[in-house]
Backbone as JSON, one array per atom type, in Angstrom:
{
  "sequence": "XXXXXXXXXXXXXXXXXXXXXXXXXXXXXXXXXXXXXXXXXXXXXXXXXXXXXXXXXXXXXXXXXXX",
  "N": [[0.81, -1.21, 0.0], [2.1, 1.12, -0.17], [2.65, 2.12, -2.05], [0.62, 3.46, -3.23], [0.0, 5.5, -1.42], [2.19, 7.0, -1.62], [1.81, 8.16, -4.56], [-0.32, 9.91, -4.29], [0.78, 11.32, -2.8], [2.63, 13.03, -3.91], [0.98, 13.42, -6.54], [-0.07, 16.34, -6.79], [2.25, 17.63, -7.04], [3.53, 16.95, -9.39], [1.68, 17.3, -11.57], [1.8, 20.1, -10.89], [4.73, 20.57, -12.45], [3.89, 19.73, -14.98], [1.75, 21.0, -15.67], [3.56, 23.69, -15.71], [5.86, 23.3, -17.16], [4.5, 22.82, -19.34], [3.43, 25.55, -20.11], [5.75, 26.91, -20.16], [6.87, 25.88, -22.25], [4.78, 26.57, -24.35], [5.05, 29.66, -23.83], [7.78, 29.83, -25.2], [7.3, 29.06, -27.86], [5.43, 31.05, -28.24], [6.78, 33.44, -28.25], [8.57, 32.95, -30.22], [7.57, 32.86, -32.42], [6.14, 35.48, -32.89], [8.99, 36.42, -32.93], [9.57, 36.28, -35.46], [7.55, 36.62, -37.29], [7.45, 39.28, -36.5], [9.92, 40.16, -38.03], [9.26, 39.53, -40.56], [7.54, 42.01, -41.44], [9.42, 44.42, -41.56], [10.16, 43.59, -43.3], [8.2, 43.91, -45.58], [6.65, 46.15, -45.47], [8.52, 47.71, -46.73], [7.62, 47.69, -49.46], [5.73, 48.45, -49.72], [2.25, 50.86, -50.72], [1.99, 54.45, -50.93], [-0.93, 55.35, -48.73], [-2.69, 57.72, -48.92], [-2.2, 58.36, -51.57], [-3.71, 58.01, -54.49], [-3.81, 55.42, -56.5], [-2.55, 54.95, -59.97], [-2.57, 54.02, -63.51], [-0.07, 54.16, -64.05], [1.54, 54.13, -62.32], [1.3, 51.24, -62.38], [2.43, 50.05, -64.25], [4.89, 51.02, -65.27], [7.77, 49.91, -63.97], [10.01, 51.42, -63.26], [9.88, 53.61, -62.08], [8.92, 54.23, -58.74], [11.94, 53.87, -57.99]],
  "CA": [[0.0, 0.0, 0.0], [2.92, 2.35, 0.57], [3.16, 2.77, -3.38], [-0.45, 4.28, -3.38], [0.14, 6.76, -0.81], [3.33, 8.04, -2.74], [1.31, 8.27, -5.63], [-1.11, 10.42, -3.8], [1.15, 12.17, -1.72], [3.29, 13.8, -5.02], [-0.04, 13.98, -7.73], [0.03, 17.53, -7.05], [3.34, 18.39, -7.06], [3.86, 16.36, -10.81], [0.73, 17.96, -11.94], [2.2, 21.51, -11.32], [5.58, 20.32, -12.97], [3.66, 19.57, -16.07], [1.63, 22.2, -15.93], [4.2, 24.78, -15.44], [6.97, 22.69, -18.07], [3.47, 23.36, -21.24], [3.47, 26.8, -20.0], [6.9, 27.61, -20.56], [6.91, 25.59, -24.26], [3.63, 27.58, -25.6], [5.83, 30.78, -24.27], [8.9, 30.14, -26.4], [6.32, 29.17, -29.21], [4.82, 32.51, -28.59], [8.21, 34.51, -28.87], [9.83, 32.19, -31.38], [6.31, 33.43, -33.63], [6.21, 37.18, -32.13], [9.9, 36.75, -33.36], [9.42, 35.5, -37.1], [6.62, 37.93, -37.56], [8.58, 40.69, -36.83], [10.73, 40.3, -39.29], [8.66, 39.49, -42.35], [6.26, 43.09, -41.2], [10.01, 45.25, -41.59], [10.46, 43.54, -45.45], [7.1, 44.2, -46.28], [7.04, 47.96, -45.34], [9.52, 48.56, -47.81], [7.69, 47.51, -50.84], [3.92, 49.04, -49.69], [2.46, 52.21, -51.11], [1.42, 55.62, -49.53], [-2.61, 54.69, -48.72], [-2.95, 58.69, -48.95], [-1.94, 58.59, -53.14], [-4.4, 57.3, -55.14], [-2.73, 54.34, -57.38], [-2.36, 55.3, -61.21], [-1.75, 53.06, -64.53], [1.3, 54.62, -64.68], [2.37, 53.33, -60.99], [1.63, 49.63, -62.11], [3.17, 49.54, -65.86], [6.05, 51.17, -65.09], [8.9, 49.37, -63.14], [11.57, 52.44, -63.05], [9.18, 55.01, -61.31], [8.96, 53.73, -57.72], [13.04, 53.49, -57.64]],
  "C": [[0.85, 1.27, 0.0], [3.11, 3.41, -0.68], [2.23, 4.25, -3.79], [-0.26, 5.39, -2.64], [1.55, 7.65, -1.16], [2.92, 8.74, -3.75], [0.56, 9.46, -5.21], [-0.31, 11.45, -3.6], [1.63, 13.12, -2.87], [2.73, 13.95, -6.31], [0.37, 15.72, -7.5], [0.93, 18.5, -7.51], [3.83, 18.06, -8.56], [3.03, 17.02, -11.77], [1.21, 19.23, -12.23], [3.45, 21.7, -12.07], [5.3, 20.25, -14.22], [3.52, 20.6, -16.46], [2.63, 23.27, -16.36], [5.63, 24.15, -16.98], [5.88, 23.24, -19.49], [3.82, 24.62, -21.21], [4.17, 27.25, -20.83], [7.11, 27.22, -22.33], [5.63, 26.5, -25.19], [4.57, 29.2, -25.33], [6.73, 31.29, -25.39], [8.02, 30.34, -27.72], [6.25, 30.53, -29.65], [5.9, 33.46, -29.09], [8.83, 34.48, -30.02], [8.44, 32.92, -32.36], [6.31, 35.12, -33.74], [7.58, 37.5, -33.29], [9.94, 36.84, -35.31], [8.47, 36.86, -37.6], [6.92, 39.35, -37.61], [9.15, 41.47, -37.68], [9.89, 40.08, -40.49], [7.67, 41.19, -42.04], [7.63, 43.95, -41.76], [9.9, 44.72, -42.99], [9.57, 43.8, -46.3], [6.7, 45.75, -46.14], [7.16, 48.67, -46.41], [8.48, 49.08, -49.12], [6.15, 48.3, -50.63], [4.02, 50.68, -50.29], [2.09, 53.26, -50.63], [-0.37, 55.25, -49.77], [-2.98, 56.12, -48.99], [-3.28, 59.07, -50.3], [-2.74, 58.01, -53.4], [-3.39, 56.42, -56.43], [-3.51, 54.59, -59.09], [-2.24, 54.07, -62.04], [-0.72, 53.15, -64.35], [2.02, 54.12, -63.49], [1.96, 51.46, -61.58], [2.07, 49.23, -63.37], [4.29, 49.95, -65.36], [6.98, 51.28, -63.97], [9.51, 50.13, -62.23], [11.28, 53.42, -61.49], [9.33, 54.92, -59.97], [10.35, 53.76, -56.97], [13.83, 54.98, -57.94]]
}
């Protein structure tokens, strides 16, 4: 019987070990994503256009203009 009351005695404490071990892996997740995202929002910046200008033929035929 001694196994059962071990079992008992340290459920809670294994429980919050788990718990607390998911936690910390959906954190990194969250950062490691936070992080990634980041970076693709600065490369996309670049190439967007002013929302203020109204967009022309002449802004989507020609290449040069923009540069």
């Amino acid at each position: 019987m001694g196994i059962h009351y071990d079992y008992k005695s340290t459920k809670s404490a294994k429980l919050m070990e788990k718990q607390a071990k998911r936690e910390k892996k959906l954190a990194e997740k969250r950062a490691k994503k936070i992080a990634k995202s980041g970076f693709q929002r600065e490369t996309n910046s670049e190439n967007t256009n002013d929302v203020t200008k109204p967009i022309t033929l002449d802004d989507i035929t020609n290449p040069n203009k923009g540069k």
